[in-house]
C-alpha positions as CSV (number, residue, x, y, z in Angstrom):
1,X,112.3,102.2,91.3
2,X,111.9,104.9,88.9
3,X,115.0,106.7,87.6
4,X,113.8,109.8,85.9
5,X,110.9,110.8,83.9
6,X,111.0,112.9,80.6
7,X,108.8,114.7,78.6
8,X,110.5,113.4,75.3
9,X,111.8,109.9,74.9
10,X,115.7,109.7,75.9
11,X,118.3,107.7,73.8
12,X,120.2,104.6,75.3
13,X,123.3,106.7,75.4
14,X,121.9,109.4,77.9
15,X,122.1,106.3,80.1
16,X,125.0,103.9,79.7
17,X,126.7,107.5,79.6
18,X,125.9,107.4,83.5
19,X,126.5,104.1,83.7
20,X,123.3,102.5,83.7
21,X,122.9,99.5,80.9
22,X,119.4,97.8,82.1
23,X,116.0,100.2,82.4
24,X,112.6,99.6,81.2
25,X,111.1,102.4,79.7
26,X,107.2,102.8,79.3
27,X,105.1,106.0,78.1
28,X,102.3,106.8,81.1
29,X,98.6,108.0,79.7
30,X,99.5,111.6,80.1
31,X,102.7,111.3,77.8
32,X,105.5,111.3,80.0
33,X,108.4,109.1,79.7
34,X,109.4,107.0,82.9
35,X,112.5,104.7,83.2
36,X,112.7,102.5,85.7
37,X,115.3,100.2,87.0
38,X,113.4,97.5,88.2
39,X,111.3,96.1,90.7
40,X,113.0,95.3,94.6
41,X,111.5,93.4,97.5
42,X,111.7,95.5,100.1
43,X,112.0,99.7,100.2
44,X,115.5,98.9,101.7
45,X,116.7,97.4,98.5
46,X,114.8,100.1,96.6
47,X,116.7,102.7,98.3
48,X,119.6,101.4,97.8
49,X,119.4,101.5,94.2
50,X,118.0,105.0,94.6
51,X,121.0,106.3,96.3
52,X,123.4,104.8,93.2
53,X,121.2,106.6,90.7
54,X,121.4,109.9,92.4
55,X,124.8,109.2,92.5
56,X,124.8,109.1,88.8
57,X,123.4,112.0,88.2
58,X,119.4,111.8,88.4
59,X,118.3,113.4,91.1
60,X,114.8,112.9,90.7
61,X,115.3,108.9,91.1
62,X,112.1,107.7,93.5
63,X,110.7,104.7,94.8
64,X,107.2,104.0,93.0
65,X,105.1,101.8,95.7
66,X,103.3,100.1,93.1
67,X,101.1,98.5,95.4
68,X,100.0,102.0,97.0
69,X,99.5,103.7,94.5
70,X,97.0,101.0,93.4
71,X,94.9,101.6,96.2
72,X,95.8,105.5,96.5
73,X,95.3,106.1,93.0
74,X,92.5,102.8,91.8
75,X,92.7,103.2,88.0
76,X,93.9,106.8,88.2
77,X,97.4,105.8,88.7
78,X,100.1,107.3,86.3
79,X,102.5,104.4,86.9
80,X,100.2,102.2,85.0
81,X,100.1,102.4,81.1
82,X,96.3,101.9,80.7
83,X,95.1,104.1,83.9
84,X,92.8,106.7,82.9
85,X,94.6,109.0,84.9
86,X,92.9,112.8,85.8
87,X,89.7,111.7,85.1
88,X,87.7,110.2,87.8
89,X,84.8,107.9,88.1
90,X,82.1,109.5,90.1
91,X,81.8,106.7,92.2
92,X,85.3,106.2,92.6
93,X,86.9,106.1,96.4
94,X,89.6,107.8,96.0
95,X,89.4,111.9,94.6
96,X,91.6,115.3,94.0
97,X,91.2,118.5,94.2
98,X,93.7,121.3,93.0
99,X,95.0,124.3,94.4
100,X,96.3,127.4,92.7
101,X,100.1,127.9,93.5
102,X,101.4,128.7,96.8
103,X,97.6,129.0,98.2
104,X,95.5,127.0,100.3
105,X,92.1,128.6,99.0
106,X,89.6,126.0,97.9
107,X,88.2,126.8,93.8
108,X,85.3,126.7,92.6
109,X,86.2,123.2,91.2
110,X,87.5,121.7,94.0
111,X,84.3,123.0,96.4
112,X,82.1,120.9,93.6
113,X,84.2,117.7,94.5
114,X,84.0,118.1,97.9
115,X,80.6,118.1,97.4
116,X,80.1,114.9,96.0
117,X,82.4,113.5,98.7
118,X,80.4,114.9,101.1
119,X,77.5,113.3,99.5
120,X,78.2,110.3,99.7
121,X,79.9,110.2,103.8
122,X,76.1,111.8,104.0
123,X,74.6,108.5,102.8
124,X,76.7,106.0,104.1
125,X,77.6,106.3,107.9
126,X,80.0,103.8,107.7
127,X,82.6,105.8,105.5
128,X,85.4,107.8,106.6
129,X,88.0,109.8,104.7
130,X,92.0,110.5,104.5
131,X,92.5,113.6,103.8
132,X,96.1,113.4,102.2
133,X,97.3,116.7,101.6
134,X,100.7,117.6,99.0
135,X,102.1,120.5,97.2
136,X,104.4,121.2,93.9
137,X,108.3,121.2,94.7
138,X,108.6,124.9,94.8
139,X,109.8,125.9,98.1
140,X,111.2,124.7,100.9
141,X,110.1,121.4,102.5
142,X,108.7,122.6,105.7
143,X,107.3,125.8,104.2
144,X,105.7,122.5,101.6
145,X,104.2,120.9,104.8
146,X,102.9,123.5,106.3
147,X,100.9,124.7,102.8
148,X,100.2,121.2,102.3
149,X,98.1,121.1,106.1
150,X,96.6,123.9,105.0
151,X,95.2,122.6,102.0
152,X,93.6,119.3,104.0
153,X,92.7,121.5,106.9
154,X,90.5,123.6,103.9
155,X,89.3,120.4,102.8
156,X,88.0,119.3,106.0
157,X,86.8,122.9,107.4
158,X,84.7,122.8,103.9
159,X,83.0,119.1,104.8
160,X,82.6,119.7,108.7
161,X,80.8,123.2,107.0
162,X,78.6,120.2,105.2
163,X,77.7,118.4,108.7
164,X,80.4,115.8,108.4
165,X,81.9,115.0,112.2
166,X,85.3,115.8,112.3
167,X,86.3,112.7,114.0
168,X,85.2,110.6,110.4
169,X,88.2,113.0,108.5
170,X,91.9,111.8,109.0
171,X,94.6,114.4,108.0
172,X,97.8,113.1,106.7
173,X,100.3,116.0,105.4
174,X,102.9,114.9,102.7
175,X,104.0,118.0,101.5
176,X,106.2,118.2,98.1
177,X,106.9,114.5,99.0
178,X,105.2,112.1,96.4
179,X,104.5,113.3,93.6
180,X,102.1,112.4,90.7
181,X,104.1,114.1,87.6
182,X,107.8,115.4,87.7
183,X,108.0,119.2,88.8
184,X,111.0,119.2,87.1
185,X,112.6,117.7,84.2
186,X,116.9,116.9,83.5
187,X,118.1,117.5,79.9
188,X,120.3,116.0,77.9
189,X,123.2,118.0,79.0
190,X,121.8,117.5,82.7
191,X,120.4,121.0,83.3
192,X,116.8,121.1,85.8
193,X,114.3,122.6,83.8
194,X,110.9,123.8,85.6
195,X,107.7,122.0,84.6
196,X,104.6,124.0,85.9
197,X,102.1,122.3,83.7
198,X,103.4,119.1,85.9
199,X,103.5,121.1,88.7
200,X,100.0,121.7,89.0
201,X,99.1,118.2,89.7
202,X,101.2,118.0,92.4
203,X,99.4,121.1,94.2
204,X,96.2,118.7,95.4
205,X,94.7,117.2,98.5
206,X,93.6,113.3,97.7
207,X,90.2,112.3,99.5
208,X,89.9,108.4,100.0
209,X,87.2,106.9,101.4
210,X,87.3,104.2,103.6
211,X,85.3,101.9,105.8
């Protein structure tokens, strides 16, 4: 259960202050600072403890799925120290492509990926592919879901363009839910401060392969 994530590392004050006294703290591969307060058995118990840190005063406390992100994200995982996270192997099963905010237009970038994926359902008949689409936390969550369906309906429309069948693609729409880097960030004095260079991260549509 992660309990807030910071740019710059946070004394041990900022937390017994709020009355927490254990945390782990580890540095991800793209800098940030995450703080966890521990592992649980079940997403019940996770919850729970999520609820009690909100209640503290971070309101950006989340349950990390380790295991799911391990298949989600393979190495590429920013909840693991030594991922290699935003750079992909080519031959890796799982990919992203970006989106420029509020906008559900494929770039030039993202048509190049979606390429290779299409490659690759070209040559082996026995893939198919989630198409997991997410959005930054600006905005409100259903406007999020919709933008976020648009995004993995853009995805697919580009493949089916390719000659993949549409019945090999699997939308799944997550909206602002989930994501990869904080949008936002809590100060010292517990002000939210925007992150956009975070937030850009979170505007994507993950492709995993599957068989």
């Amino acid at each position: 259960m992660q309990i807030a994530a910071f740019e710059q590392p946070m004394a041990m004050s900022y937390f017994t202050e709020r009355g927490v006294n254990d945390y782990v703290e580890t540095t991800d591969q793209i800098g940030l600072f995450r703080y966890f307060a521990g592992a649980y058995a079940t997403r019940l118990d996770a919850e729970k403890v999520r609820q009690e840190m909100i209640a503290k005063g971070f309101p950006f406390a989340s349950i990390i799925d380790v295991e799911e992100q391990r298949i989600l994200c393979e190495v590429n995982c920013p909840y693991f120290r030594n991922g290699v996270f935003f750079i992909a192997d080519p031959q890796a099963n799982i990919r992203n492509i970006y989106f420029d905010f509020g906008l559900n237009t494929l770039t030039a970038a993202a048509r190049t990926e979606l390429d290779r994926v299409a490659e690759r359902l070209i040559k082996n008949k026995a893939l198919k592919l989630n198409v997991l689409g997410y959005t930054d936390g600006v905005g409100s969550p259903q406007a999020n879901v919709e933008l976020a369906a648009g995004r993995a309906r853009a995805a697919r429309n580009y493949l089916i363009a390719k000659g993949i069948r549409a019945d090999r693609m699997f939308i799944k729409v997550f909206g602002e839910a989930d994501p990869v880097a904080p949008n936002g960030e809590e100060t010292s004095n517990g002000a939210i401060i925007d992150l956009p260079e975070n937030r850009k991260w979170n505007r994507r549509v993950v492709l995993a392969l599957f068989e």
